[in-house]
Structure formats: C-alpha cells, structure tokens
N, C-alpha and C positions, 0 to 999 in steps of 0.2 A: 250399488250399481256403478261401473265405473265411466269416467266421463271423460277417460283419452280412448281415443282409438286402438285397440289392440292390432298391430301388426304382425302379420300372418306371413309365413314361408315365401308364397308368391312374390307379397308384396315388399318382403324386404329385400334392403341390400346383401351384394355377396358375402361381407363381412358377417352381418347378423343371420343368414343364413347356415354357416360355419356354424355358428352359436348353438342357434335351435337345434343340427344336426348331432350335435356333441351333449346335448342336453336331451334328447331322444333316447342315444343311443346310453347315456350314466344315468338318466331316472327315469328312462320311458316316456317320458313326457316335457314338453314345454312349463313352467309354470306361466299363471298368469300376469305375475307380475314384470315378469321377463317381455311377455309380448308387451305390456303396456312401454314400458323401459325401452325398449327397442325404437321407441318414435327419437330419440334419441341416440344414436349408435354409438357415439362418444362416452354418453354419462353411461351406456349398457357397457360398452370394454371396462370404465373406470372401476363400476359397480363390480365386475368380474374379477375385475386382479385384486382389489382391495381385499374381496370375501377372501379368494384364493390366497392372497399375503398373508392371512391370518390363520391359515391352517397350517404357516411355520413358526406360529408364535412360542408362548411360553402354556397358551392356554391347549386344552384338550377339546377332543371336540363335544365331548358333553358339558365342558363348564361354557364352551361359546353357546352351545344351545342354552344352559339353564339362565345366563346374561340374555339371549335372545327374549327369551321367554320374560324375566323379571322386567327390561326395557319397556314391552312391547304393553304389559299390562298395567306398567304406570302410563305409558303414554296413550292406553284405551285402542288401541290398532290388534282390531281379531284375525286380520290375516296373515301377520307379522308373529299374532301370539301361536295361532292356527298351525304356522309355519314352524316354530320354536318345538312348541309341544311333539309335532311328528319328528323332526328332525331329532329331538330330545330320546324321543323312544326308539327313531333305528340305531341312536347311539348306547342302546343301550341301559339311560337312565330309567329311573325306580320312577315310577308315578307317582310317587311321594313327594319323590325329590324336586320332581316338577311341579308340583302343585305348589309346595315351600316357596321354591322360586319366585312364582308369583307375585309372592311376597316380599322377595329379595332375601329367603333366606336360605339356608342349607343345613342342613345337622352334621356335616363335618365342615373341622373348623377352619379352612384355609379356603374352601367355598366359601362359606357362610362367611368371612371377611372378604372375596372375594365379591360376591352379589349388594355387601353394603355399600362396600367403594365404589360400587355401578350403578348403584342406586342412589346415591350419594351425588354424582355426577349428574345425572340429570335434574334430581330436586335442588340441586344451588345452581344450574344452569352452568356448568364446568368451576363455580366458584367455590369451588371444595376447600374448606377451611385446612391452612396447613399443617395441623395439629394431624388431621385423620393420616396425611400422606406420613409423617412422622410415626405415627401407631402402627402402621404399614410397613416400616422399616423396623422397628421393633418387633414387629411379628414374624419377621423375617424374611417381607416379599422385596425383590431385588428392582431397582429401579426398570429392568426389563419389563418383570411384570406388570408393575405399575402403568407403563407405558402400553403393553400388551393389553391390558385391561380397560384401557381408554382410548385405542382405538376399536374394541369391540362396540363398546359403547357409543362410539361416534359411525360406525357402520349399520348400527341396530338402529338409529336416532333417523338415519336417512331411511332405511327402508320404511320406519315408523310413518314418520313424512311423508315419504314418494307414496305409499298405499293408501295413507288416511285423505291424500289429496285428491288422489287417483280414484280414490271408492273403488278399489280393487277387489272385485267378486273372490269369495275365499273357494278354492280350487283343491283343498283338502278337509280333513277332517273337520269340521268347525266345532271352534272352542273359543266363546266371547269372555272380554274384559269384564271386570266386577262389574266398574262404572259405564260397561256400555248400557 
C-alpha cells in the first residue's frame, strides 16, 4: 500500500501535467509510480531524462529490461520486477529469458556476462572487484559498455528504492520476488 500521496492531473503542476499527458497518449496510461514520483516534479524530470538517456546507450532495449528484471529481484521490489517482466515481453523477450534473468542470467553469452556484471554491482555495493571489470575487457566489452551497464544499474537501484519505500501498489501484471 503506498504511503505518498499519488498526485493526480488536477492537482499537479503544469510541468507534470505535460508528463501524465505524454504518458497517456505512449502507454495509455499514467503508471503508478510516476503519480507517486510527481510529489516531486524535479526528481520526476530527473527520473525522465535519465530512463530516456539510456535508450541511446550501448544496451538494447530487452537487455535494459532483462537488467531491470534481474536488479529488481535481487533487491525483492515486485513492482519494479512487475514492471521489468511486461516491459521485457513488449520487447519482445522469450519468457525464458526472463525468468533466467531473475537470476542474473542469460543463455547467450554477452547477456549472461552482461547480467553478472549487474549483478555484481549491486552484491559488492558498486565495489566490484577489478579483476571482473578486466574479464570484461577481455570479453570484449568496451568501456562504453561498461559504463552503459552501470548506469542501468544505478537507475534500476533508484526505482528499486523509490517503490520499496513508496509501497507502490503494482499497476500491472504482478509477478513477486523469490524472497518476497
């Protein structure tokens, strides 16, 4: 149940009203987390351009979902994971490949090095021993990457966050963590 106030069309400013309206007419809908987010209208654009940053990265948009998904069920956040899962499957991803994730893994292999180094990241708390970042370079991923791949991880960390704090009502499919 969530414990911020969801802010509504009326009651927002002209700015976040922009928002909602733009988010109506690309998904039909407001999500929830967005109205929560909106008490906020600073951290809601920040939140906006950061997602939006990452759709020029190096990553695709099913590896940002299957990172989505593998963050969200280490850190036990279902409407993050909730969110990962749908977003995973209008991209297209194999249900498989999502379920793997979960796990942090992948059956191809520049995923599945991909989801360890994600995984990786938040079990040392960004203290990811230098050895793995060198294995990475060895496998052939470009420091672009690399860097691509930990700000996913650090946008999936805040949504993690902002909704496990938020008790953000899941507003799609639900699909709980192991450890919930």
């Amino acid at each position: 149940m969530a414990v911020l106030r969801a802010i509504e069309s009326q009651d927002a400013p002209e700015s976040v009203k922009a928002v909602f309206a733009t988010l109506e007419r690309t998904l039909g809908r407001v999500p929830t987390m967005i109205h929560l987010m909106a008490n906020s209208p600073s951290v809601l654009d920040a939140y906006l351009h950061f997602n939006h940053g990452l759709e020029g990265t190096t990553l695709s948009a099913g590896t940002r979902a299957l990172i989505t998904v593998a963050i969200a069920e280490m850190n036990g956040c279902d409407y993050t994971l909730s969110l990962g899962m749908a977003l995973g499957k209008r991209q297209g991803v194999a249900d498989s490949d999502l379920e793997a994730a979960r796990f942090g893994r992948s059956p191809e292999t520049k995923t599945d090095d991909t989801l360890q180094f994600a995984t990786s990241i938040v079990r040392h708390a960004g203290r990811v021993p230098h050895t793995e970042i060198a294995g990475l370079h060895q496998r052939g991923f470009s420091d672009q990457e690399i860097v691509d791949i930990i700000a996913a991880v650090a946008l999936n960390i805040f949504r993690n966050y902002f909704n496990l704090v938020a008790g953000t009502d899941i507003d799609s499919t639900v699909v709980r963590a192991m450890g919930s």
